[in-house]
N, C-alpha and C positions, 0 to 999 in steps of 0.2 A: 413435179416439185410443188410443194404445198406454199401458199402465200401464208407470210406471218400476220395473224391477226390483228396484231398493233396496226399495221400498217406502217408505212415505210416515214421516219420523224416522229413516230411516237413510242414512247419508253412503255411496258409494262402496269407502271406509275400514273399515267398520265389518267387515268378515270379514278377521279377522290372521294365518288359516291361508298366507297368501301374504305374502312379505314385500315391501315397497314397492318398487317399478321406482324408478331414477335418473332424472331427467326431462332432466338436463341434464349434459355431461362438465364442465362447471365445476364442479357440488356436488361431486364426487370429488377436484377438487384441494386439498392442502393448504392450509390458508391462509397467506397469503404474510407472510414477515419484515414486522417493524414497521419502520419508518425510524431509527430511533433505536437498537433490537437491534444492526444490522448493524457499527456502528463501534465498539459496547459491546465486542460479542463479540471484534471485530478485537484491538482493544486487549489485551481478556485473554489471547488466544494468543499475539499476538505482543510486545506490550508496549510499542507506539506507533502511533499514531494512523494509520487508513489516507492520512492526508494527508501525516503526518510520513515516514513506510517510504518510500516511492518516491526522495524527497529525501535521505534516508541513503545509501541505497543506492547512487544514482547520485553522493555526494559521495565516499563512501568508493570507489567507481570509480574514480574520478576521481583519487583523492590515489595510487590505486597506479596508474592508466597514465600522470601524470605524471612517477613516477619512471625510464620507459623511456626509450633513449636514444631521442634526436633528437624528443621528444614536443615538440609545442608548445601552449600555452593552447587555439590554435585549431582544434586535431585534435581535443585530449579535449576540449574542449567539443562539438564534433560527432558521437562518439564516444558521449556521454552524453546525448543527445540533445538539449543545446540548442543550435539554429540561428545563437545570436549570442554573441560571445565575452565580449561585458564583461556582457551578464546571467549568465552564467555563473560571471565572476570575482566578481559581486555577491551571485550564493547562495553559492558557495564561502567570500565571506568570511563570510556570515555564517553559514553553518554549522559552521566549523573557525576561526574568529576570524583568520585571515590570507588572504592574496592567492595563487594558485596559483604565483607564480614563487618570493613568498616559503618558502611553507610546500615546494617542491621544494628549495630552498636551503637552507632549514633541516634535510632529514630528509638531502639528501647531503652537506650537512657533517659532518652527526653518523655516520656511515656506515651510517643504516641499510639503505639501496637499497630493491630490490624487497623489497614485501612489509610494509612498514608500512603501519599502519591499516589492517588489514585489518576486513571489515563485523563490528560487534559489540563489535569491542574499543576502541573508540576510545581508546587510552591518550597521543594524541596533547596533550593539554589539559597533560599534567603536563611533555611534553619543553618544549612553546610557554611554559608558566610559566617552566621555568630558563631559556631562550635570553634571553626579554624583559627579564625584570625587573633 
């Protein structure tokens, strides 16, 4: 029978002149974001919610390729990636509190044409106050 080289009270471990081998590429990775970080962080950079940004984004698309000519509901709807036109008209209203034919009616009367709302500025809420009320 072979004596174990430790010796008998000493671990494996116990000489520090060598520093520990990796045993596995998993201990070297970072550990991964928390679930809840991810949308914290989102928010602070960009200043809405990573649920809310995609929906902006594509509304405020949406209100400037309706103002091209011959555009129809059911082009920018497709356009902006939704498959069906009246769910489309149904986030559009309620993300810009009007109908896509209306709120096109409304920015080319006032002559704004291309180019309103564009993403960020949405100053659209104060033209919709005077038209309405």
């Amino acid at each position: 029978m072979r004596a174990d080289p430790t010796g008998p009270g000493r671990s494996p471990r116990s000489d520090r002149s060598r520093p520990p081998r990796c045993r596995s590429w998993r201990s070297r990775r970072p550990a991964p974001a928390r679930r809840r970080s991810v949308p914290e962080r989102f928010n602070e950079l960009v200043g809405e919610s990573p649920i809310a940004y995609p929906t902006a984004w594509r509304m405020t698309l949406a209100s400037e390729l309706l103002l091209e000519p011959g555009a129809t509901v059911d082009s920018v709807s497709r356009r902006v990636g939704y498959a069906d036109p009246y769910g489309f008209s149904e986030a559009f209203r309620r993300y810009l509190g009007l109908r896509p034919g209306a709120h096109r009616d409304l920015l080319t009367a006032n002559g704004k044409g291309r180019g309103a709302g564009r993403v960020g500025d949405r100053p659209l809420g104060e033209d919709f106050e005077d038209q309405t009320s």
